[in-house]
C-alpha positions in Angstrom: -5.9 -6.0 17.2 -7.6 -6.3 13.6 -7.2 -2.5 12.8 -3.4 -2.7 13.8 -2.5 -5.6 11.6 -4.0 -4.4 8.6 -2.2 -1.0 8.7 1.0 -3.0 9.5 0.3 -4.9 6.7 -0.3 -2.5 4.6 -3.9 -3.4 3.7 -5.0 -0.1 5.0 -3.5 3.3 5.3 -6.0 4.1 8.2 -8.4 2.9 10.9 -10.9 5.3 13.0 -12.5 2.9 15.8 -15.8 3.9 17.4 -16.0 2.2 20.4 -19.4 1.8 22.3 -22.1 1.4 19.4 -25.3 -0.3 20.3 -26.2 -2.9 17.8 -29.6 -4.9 17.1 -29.7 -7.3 15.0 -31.0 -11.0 14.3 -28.7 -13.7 14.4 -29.9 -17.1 14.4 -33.9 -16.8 14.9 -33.4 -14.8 18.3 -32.9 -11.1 18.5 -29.6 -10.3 20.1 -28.8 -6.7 21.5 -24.8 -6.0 21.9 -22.2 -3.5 22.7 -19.6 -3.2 19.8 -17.0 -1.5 18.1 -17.1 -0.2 14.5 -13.9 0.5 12.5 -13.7 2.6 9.4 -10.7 0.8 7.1 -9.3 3.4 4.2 -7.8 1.3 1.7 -8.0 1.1 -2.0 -10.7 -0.9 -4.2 -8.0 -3.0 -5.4 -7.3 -4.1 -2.2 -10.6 -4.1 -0.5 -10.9 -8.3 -1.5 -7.7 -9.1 0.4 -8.7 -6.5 3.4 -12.4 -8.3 3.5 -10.1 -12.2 3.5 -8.2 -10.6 6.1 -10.3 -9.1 8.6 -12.1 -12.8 7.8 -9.1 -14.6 9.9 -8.7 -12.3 12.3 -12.6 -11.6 13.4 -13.9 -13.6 16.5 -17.2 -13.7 15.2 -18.2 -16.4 12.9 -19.8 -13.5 9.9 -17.9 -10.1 11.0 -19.9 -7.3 9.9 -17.1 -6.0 6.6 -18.9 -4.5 4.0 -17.2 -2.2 0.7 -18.5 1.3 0.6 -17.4 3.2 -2.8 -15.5 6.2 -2.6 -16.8 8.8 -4.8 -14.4 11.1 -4.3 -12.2 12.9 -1.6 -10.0 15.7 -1.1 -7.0 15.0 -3.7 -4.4 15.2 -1.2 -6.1 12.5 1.2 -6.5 10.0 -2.1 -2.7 9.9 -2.9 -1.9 9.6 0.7 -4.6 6.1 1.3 -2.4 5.3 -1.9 1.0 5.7 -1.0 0.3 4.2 2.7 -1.1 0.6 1.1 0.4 -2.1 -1.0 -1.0 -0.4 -4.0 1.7 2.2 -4.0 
C-alpha cells in the first residue's frame, strides 16, 4: 500500500484515505468514469519532491493524480508533529 510505505519511510507523517470517490475525467480522447480512492499525504515542502518520485514508483496508473497543496498554516502543535514524524526532523 502507497500510503503505508511512505509513512514507513518517513516521507509522510500521515495519510487520511477516502475510499469510494467518483471520478470523471478525460484520459486519452474518451471520457472515462471510475471509482477511486483519494489519499491526503502530510509531509513537509522539503520533502514533497521525493514524496511526489515516490508515490511515482509505487502508483499503478501510468500519471497518478499527486499534486502539492501549500500549507498556509495550522495549529502549532500539529506542524511540529508532521515535522518530527518525517525525515525532516
Amino acid at each position: 500500500m502507497i500510503a503505508r510505505a511512505l509513512v514507513q519511510e518517513k516521507l509522510v507523517a500521515c495519510v487520511n484515505i477516502l475510499d469510494g470517490a467518483a471520478s470523471v475525467y478525460r484520459w486519452q480522447g474518451a471520457v472515462e468514469e471510475a471509482v477511486e480512492s483519494v489519499f491526503i499525504a502530510k509531509t513537509t515542502k522539503a520533502l514533497s519532491g521525493e514524496v511526489l518520485t515516490r508515490i511515482q514508483e509505487l502508483h499503478s496508473y501510468d500519471v497518478p493524480a499527486a499534486v502539492v497543496y501549500d500549507m498556509t498554516g495550522g495549529l502549532p502543535g500539529y506542524l511540529a508533529w508532521i515535522v518530527s514524524e518525517t525525515k525532516a526532523s
